[in-house]
PDB file of the backbone (N, CA, C, O) and the ligand in Angstrom, with CONECT records:
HET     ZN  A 101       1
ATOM      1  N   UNK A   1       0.831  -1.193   0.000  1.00  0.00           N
ATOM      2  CA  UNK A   1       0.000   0.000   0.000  1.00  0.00           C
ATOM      3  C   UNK A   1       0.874   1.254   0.000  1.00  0.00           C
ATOM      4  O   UNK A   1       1.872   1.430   0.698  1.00  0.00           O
ATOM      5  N   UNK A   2       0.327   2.126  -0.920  1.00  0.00           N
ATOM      6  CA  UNK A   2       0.943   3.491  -0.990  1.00  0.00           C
ATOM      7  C   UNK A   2       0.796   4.632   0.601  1.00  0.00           C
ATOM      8  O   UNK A   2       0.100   5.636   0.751  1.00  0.00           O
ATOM      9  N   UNK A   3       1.687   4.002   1.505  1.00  0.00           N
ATOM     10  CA  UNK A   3       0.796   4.603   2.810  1.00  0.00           C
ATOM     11  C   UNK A   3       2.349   4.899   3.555  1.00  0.00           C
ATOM     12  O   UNK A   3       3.309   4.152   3.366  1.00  0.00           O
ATOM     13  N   UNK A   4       2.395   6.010   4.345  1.00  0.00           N
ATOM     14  CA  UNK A   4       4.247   6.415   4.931  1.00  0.00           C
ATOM     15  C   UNK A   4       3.625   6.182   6.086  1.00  0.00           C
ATOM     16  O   UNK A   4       2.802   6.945   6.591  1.00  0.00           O
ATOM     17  N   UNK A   5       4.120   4.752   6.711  1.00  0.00           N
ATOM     18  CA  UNK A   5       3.872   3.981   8.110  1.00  0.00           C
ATOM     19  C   UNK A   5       4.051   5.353   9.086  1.00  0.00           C
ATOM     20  O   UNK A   5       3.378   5.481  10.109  1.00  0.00           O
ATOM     21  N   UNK A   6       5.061   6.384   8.637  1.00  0.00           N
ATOM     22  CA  UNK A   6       4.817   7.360   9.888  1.00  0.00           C
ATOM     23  C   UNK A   6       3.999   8.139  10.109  1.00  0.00           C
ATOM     24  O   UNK A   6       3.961   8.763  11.169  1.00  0.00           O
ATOM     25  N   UNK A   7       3.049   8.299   9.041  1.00  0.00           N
ATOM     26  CA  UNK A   7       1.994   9.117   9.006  1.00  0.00           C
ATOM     27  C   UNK A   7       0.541   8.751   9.864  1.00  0.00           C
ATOM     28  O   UNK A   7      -0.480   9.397  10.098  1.00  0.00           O
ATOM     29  N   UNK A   8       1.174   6.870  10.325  1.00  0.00           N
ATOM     30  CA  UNK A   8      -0.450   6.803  10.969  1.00  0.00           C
ATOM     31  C   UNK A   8      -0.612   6.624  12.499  1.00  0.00           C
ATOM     32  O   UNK A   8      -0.148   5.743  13.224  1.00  0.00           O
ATOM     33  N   UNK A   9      -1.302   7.568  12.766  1.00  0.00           N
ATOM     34  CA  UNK A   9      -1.806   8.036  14.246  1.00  0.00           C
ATOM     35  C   UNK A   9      -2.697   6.844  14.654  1.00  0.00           C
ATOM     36  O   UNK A   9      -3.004   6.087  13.733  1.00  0.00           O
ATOM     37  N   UNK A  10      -3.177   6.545  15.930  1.00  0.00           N
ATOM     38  CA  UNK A  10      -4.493   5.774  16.600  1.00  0.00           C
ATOM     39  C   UNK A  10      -4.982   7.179  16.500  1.00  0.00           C
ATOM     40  O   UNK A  10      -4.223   8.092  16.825  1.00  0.00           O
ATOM     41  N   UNK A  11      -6.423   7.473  15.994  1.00  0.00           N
ATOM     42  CA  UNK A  11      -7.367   8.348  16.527  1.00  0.00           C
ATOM     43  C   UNK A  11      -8.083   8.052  17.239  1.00  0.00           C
ATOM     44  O   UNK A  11      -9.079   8.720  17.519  1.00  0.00           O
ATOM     45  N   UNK A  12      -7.741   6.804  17.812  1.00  0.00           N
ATOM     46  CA  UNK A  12      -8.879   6.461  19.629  1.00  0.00           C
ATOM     47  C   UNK A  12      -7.505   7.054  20.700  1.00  0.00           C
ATOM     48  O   UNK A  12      -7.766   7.994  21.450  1.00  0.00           O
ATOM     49  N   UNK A  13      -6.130   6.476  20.711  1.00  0.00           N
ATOM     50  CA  UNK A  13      -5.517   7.277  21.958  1.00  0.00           C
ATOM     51  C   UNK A  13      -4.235   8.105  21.516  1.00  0.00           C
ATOM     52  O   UNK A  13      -3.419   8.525  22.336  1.00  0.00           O
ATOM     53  N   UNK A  14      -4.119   8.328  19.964  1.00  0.00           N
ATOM     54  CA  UNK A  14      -3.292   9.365  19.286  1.00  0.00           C
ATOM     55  C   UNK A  14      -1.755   8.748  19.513  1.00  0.00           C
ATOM     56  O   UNK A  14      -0.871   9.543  19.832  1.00  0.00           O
ATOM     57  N   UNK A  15      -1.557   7.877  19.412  1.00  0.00           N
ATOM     58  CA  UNK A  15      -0.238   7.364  19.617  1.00  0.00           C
ATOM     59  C   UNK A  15       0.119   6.676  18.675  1.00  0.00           C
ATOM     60  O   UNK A  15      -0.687   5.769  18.466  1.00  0.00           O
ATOM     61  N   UNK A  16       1.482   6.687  17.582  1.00  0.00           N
ATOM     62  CA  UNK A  16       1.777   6.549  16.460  1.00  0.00           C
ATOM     63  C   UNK A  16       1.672   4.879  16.367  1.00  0.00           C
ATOM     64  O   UNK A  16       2.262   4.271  17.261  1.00  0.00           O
ATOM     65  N   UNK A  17       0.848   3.958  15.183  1.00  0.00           N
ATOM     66  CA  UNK A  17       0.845   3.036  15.102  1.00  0.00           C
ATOM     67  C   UNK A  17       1.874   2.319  14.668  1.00  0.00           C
ATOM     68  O   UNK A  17       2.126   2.276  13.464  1.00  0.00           O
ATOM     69  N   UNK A  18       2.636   1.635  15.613  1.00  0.00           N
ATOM     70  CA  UNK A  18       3.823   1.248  14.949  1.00  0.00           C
ATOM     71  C   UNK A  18       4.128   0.016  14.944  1.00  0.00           C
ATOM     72  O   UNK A  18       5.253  -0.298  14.555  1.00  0.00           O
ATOM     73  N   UNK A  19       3.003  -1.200  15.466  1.00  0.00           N
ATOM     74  CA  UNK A  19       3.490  -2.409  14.862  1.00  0.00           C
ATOM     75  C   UNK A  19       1.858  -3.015  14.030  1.00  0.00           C
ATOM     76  O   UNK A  19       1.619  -2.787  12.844  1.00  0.00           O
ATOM     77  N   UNK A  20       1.298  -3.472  14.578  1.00  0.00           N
ATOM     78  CA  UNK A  20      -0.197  -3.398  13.525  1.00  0.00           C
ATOM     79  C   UNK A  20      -1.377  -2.213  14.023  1.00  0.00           C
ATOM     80  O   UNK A  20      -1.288  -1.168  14.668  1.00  0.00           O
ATOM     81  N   UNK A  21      -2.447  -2.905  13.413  1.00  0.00           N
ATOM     82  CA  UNK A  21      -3.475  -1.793  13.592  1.00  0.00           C
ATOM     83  C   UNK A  21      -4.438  -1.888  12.372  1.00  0.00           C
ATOM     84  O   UNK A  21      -4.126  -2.539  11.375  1.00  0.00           O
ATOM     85  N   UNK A  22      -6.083  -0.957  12.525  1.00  0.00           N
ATOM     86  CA  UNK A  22      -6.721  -1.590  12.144  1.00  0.00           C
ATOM     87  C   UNK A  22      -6.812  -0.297  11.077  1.00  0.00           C
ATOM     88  O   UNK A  22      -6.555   0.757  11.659  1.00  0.00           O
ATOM     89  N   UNK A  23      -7.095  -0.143   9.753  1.00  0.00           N
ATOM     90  CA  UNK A  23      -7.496   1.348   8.801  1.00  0.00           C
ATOM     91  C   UNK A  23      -8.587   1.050   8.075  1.00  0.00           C
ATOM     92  O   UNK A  23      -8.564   0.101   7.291  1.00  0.00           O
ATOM     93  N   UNK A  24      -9.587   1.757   8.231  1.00  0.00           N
ATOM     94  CA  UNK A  24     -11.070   1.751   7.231  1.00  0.00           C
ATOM     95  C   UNK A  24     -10.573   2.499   6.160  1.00  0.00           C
ATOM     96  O   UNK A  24      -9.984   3.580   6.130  1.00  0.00           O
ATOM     97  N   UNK A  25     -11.008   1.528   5.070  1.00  0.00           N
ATOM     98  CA  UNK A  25     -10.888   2.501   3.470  1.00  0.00           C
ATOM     99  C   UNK A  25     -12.271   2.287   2.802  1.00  0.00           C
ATOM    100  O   UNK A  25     -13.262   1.612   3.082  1.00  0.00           O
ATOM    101  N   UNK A  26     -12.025   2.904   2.078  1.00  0.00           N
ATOM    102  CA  UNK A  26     -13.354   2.874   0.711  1.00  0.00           C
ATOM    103  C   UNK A  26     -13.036   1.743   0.226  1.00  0.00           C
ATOM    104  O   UNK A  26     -11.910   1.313   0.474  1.00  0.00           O
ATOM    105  N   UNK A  27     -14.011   0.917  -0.650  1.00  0.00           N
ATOM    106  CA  UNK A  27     -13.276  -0.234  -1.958  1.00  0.00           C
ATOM    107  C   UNK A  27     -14.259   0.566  -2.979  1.00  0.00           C
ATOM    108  O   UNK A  27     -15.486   0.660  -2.974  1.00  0.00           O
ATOM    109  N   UNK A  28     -13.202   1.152  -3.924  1.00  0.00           N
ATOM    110  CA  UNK A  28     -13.549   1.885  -4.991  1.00  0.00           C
ATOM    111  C   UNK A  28     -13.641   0.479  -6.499  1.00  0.00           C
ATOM    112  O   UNK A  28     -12.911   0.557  -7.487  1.00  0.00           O
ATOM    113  N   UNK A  29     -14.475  -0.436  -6.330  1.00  0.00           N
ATOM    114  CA  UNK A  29     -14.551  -1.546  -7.214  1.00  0.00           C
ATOM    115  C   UNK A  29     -13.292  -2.261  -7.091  1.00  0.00           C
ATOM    116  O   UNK A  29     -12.575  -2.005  -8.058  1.00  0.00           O
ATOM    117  N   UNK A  30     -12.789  -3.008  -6.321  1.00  0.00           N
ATOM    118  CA  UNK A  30     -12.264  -3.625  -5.885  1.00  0.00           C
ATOM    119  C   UNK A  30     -10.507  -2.716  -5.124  1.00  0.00           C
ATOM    120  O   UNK A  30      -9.701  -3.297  -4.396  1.00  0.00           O
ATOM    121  N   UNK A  31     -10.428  -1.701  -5.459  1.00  0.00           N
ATOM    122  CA  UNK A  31      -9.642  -0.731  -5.074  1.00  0.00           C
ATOM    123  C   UNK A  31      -9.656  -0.192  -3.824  1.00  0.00           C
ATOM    124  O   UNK A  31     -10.306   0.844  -3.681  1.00  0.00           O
ATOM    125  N   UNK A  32      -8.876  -0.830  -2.534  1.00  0.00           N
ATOM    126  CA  UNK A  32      -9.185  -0.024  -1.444  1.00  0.00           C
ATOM    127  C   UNK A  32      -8.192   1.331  -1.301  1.00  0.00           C
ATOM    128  O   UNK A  32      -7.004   1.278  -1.617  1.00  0.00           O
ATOM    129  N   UNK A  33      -8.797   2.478  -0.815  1.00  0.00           N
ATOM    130  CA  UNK A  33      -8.610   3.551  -0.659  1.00  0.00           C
ATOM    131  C   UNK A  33      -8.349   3.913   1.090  1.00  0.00           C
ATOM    132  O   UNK A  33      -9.152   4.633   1.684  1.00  0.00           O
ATOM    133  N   UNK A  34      -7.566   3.528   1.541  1.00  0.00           N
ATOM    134  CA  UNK A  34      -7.673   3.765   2.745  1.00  0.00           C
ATOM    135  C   UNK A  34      -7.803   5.264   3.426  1.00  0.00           C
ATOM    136  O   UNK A  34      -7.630   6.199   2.644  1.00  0.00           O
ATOM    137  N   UNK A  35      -8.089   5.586   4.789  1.00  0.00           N
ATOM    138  CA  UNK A  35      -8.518   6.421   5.436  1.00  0.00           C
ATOM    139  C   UNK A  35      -7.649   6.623   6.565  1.00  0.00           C
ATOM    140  O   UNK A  35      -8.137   6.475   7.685  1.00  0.00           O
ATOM    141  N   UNK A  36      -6.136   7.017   6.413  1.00  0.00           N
ATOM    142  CA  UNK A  36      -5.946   6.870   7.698  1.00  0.00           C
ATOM    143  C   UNK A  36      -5.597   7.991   8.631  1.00  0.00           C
ATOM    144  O   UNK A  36      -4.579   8.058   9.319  1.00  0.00           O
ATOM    145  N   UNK A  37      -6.696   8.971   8.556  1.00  0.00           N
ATOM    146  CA  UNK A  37      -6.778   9.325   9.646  1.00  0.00           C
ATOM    147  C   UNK A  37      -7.530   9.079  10.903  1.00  0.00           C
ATOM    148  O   UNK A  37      -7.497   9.513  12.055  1.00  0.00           O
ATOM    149  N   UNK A  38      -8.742   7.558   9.720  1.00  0.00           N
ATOM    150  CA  UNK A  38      -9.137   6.761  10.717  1.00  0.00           C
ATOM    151  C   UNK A  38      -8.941   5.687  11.407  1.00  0.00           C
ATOM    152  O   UNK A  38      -9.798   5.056  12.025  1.00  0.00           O
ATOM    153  N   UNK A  39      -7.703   5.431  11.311  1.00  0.00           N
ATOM    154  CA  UNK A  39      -6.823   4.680  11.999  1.00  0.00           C
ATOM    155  C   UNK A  39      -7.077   3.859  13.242  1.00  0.00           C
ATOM    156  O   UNK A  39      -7.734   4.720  13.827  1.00  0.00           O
ATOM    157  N   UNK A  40      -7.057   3.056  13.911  1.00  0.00           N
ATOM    158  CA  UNK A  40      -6.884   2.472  15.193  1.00  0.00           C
ATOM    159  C   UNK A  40      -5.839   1.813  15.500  1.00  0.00           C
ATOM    160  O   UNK A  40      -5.901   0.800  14.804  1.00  0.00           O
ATOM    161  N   UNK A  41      -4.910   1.774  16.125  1.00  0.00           N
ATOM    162  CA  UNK A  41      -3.921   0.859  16.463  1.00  0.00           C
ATOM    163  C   UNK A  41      -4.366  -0.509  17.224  1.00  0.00           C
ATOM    164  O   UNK A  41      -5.383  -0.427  17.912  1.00  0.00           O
ATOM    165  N   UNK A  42      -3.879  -1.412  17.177  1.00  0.00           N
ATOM    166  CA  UNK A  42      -4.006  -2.986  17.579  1.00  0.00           C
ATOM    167  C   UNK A  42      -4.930  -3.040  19.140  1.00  0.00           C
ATOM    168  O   UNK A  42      -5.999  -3.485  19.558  1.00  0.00           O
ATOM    169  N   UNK A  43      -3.957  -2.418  19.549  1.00  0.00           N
ATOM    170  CA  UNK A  43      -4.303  -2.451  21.089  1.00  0.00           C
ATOM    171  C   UNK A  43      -6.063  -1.907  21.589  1.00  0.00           C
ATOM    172  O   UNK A  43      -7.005  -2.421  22.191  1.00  0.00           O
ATOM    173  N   UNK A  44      -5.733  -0.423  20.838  1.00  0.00           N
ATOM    174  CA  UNK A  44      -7.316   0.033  20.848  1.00  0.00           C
ATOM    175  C   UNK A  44      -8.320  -1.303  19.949  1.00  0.00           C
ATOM    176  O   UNK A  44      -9.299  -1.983  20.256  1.00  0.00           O
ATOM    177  N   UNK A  45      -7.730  -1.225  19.132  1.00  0.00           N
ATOM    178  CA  UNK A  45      -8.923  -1.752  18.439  1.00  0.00           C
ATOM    179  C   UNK A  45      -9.178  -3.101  18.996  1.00  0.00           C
ATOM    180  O   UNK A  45     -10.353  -3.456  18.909  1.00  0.00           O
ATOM    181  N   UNK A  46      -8.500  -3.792  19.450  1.00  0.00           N
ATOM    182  CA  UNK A  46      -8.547  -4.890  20.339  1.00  0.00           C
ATOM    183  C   UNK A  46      -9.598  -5.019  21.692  1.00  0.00           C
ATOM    184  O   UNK A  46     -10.596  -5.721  21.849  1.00  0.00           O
ATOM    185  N   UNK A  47      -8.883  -3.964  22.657  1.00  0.00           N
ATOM    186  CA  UNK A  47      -9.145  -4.013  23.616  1.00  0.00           C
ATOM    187  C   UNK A  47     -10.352  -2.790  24.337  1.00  0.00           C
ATOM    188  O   UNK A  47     -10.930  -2.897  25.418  1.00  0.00           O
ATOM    189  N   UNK A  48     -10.470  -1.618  23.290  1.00  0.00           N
ATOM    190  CA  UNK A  48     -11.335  -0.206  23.555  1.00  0.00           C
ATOM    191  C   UNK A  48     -12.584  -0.669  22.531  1.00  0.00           C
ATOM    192  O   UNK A  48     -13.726  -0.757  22.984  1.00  0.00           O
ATOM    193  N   UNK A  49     -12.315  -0.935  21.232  1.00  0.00           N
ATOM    194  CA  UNK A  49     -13.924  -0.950  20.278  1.00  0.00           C
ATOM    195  C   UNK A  49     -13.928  -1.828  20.066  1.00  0.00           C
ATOM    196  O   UNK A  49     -15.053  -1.933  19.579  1.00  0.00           O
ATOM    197  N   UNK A  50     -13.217  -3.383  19.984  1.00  0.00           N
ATOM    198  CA  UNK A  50     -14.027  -4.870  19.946  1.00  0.00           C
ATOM    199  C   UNK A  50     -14.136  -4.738  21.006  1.00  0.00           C
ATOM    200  O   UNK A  50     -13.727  -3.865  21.771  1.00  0.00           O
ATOM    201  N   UNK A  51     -15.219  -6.391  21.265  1.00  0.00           N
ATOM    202  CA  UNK A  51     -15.505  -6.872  22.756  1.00  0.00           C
ATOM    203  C   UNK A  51     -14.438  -7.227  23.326  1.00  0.00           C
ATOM    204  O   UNK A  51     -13.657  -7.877  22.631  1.00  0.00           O
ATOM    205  N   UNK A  52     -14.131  -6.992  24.453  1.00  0.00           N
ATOM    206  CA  UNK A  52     -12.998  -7.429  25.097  1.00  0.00           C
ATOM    207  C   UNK A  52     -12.054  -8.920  24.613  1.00  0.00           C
ATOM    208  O   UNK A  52     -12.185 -10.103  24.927  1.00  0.00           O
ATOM    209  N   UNK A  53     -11.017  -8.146  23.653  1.00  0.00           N
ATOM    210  CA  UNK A  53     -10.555  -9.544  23.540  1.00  0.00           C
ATOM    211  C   UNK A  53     -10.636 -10.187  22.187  1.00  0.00           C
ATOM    212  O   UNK A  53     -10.093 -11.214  21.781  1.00  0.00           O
ATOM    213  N   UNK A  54     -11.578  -9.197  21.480  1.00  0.00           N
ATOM    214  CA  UNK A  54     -11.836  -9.594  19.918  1.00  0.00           C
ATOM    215  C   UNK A  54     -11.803  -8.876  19.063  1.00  0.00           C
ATOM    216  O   UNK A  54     -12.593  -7.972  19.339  1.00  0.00           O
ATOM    217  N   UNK A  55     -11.137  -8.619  17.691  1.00  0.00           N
ATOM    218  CA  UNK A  55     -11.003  -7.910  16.989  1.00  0.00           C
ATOM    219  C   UNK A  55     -12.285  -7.110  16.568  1.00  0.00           C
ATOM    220  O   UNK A  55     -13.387  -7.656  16.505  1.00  0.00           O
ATOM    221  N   UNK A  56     -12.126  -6.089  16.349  1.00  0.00           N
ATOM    222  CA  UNK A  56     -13.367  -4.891  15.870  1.00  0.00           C
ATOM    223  C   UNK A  56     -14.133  -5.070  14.650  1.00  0.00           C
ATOM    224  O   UNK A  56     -13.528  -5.229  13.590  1.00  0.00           O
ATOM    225  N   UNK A  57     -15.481  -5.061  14.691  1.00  0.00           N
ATOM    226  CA  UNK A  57     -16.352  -5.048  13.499  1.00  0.00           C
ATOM    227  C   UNK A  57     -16.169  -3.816  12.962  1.00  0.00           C
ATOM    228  O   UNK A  57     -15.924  -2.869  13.710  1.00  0.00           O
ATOM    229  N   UNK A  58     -16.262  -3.650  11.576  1.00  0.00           N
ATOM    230  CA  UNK A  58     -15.901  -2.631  11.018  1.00  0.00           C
ATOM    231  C   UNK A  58     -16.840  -1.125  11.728  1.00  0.00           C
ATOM    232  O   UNK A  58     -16.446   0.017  11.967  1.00  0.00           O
ATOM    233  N   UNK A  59     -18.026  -1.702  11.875  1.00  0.00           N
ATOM    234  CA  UNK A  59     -18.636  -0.152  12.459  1.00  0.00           C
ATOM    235  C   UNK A  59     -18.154   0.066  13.821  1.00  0.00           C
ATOM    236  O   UNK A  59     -18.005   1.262  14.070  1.00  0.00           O
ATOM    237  N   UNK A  60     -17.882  -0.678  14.717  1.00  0.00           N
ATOM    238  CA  UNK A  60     -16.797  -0.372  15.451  1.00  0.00           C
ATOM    239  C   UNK A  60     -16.291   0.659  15.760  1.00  0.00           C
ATOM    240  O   UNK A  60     -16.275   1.297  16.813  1.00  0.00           O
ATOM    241  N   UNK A  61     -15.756   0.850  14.538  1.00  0.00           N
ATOM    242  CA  UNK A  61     -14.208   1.811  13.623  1.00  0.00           C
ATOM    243  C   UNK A  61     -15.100   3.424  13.257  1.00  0.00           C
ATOM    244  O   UNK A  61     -15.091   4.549  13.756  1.00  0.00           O
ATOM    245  N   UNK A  62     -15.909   2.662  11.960  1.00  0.00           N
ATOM    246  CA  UNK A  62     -16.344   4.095  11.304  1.00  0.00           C
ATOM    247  C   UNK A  62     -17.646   3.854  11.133  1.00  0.00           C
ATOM    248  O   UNK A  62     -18.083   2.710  11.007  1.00  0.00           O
ATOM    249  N   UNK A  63     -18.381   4.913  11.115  1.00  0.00           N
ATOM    250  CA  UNK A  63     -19.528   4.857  10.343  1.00  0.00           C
ATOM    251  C   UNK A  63     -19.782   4.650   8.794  1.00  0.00           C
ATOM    252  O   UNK A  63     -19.197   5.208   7.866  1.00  0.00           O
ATOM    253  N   UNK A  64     -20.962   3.559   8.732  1.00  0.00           N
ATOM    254  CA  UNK A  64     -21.032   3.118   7.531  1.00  0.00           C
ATOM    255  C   UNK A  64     -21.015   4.061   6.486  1.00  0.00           C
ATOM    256  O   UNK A  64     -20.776   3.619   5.362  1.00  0.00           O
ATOM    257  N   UNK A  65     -21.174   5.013   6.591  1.00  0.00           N
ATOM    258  CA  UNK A  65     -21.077   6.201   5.451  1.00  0.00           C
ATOM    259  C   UNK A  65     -19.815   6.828   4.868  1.00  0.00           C
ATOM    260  O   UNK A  65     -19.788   7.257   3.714  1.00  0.00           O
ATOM    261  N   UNK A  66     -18.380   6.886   6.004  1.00  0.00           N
ATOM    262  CA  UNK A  66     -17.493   6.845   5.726  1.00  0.00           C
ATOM    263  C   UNK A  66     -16.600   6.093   5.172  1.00  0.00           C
ATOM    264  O   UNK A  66     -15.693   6.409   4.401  1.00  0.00           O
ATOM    265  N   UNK A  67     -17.017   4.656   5.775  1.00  0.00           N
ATOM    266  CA  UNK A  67     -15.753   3.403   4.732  1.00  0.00           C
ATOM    267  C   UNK A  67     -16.711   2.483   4.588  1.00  0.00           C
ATOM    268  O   UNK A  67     -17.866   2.701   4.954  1.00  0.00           O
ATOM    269  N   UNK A  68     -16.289   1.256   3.987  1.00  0.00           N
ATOM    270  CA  UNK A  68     -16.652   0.260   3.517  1.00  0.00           C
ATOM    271  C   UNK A  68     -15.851  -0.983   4.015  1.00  0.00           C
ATOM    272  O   UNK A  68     -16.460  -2.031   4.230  1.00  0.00           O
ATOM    273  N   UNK A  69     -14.602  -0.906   4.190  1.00  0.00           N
ATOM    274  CA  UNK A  69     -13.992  -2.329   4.615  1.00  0.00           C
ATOM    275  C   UNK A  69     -13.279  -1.621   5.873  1.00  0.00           C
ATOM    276  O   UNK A  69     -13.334  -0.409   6.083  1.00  0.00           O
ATOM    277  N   UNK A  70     -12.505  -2.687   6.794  1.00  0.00           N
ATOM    278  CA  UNK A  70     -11.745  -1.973   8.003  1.00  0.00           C
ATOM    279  C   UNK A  70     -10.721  -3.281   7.293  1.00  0.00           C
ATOM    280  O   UNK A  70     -11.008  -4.464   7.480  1.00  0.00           O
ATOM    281  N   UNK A  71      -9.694  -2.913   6.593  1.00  0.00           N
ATOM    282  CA  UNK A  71      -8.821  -3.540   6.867  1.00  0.00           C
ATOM    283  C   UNK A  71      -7.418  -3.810   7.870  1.00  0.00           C
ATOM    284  O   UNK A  71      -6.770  -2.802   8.152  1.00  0.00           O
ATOM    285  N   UNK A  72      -7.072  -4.773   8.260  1.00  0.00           N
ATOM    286  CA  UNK A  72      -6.088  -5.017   9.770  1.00  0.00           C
ATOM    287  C   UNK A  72      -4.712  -5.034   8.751  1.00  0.00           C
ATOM    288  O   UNK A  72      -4.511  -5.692   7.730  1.00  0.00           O
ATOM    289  N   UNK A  73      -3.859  -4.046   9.446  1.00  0.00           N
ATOM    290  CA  UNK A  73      -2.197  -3.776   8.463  1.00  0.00           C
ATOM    291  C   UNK A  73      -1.171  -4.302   9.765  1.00  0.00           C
ATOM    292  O   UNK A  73      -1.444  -4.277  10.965  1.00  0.00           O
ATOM    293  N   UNK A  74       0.089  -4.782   9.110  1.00  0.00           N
ATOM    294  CA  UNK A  74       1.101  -4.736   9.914  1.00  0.00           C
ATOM    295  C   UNK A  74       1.486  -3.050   9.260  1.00  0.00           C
ATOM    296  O   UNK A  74       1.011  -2.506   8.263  1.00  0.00           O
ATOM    297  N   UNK A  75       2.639  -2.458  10.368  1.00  0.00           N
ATOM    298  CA  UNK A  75       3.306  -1.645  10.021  1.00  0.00           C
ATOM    299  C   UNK A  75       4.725  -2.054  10.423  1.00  0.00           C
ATOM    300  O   UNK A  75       4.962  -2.598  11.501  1.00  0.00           O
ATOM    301  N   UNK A  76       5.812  -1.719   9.356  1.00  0.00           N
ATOM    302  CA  UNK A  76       6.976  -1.793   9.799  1.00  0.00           C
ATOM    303  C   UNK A  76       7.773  -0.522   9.650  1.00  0.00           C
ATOM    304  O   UNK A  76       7.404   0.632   9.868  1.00  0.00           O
ATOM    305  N   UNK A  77       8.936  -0.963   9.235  1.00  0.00           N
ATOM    306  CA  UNK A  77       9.855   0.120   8.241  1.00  0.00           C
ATOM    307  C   UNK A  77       9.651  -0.024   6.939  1.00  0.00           C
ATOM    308  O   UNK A  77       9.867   1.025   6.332  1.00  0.00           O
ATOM    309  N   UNK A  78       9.261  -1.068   6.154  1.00  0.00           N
ATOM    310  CA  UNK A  78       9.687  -1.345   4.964  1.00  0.00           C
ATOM    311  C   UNK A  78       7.927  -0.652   4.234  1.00  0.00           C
ATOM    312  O   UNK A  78       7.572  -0.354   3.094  1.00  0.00           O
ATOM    313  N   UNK A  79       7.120  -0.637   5.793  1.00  0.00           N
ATOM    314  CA  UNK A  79       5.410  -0.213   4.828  1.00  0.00           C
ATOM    315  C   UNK A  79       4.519  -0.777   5.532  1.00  0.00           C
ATOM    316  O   UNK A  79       4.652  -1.583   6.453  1.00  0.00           O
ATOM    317  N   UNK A  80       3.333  -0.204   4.940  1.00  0.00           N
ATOM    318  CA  UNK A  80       2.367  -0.571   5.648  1.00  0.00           C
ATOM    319  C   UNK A  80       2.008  -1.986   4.917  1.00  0.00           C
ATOM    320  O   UNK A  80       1.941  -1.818   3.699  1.00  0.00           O
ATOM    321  N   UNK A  81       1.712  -3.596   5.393  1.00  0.00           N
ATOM    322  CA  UNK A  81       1.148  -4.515   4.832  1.00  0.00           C
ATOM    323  C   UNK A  81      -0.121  -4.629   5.116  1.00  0.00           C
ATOM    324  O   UNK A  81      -0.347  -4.495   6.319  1.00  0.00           O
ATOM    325  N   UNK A  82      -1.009  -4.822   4.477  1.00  0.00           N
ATOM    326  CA  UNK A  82      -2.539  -5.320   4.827  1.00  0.00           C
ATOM    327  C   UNK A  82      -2.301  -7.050   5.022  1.00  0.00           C
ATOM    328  O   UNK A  82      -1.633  -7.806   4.318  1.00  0.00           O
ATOM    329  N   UNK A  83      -3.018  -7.314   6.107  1.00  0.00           N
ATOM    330  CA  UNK A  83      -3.046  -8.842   6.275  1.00  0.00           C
ATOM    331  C   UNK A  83      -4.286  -9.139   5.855  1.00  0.00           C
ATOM    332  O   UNK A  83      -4.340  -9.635   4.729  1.00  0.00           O
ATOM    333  N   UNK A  84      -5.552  -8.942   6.571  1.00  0.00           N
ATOM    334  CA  UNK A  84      -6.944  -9.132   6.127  1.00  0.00           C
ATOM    335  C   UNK A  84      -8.142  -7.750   6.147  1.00  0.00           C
ATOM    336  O   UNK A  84      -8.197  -6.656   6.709  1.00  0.00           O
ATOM    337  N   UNK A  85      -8.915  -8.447   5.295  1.00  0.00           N
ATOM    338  CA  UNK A  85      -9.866  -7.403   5.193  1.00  0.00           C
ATOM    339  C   UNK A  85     -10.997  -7.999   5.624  1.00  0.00           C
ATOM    340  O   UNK A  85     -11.197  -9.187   5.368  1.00  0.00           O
ATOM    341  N   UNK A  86     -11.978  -7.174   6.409  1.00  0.00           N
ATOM    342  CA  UNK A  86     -13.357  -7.261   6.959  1.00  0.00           C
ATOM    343  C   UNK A  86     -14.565  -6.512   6.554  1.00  0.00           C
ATOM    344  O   UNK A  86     -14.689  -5.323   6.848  1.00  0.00           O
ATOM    345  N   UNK A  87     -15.429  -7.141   5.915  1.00  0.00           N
ATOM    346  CA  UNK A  87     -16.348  -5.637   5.254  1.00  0.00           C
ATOM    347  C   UNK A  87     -17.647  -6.199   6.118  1.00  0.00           C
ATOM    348  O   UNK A  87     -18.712  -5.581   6.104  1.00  0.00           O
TER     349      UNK A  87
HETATM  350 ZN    ZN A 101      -4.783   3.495  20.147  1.00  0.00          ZN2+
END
């Protein structure tokens, strides 16, 4: 993904996401467009908007009007990877 791993914030506790984490994008016909200033990092999204303990349903994250998929990324140095997507 075209995405500069330093650019992405948690906007649940604002702390730079730096090993995974969860990003809602658009799928522009099979094209996801991510959103990341809607960002969640692992931990939040783990432990603050899933149920304790379980990864986050996409509304969760965003409202249905804003994205369409919440896909879950590693972040490293080398980039952001998407592992799976949830719509
Ligand atoms: Zn967070």
């Amino acid at each position: 993904m075209e995405l500069d791993p330093d650019a992405l914030t948690c906007s649940h506790c604002g702390e730079p996401i730096t090993d995974s984490g969860y990003l809602p994008a658009t799928d522009a016909s099979g094209t996801y467009q991510p959103i990341p200033e809607a960002a969640v990092c692992g931990a939040c999204g783990f432990n603050e908007l899933g149920m304790t303990g379980c990864a986050p349903e996409p509304t969760d994250v965003f409202d249905s009007d804003t994205a369409d998929v919440l896909l879950y990324v590693t972040v490293s140095d080398e980039g952001v990877e998407r592992v799976s997507v949830k719509e």
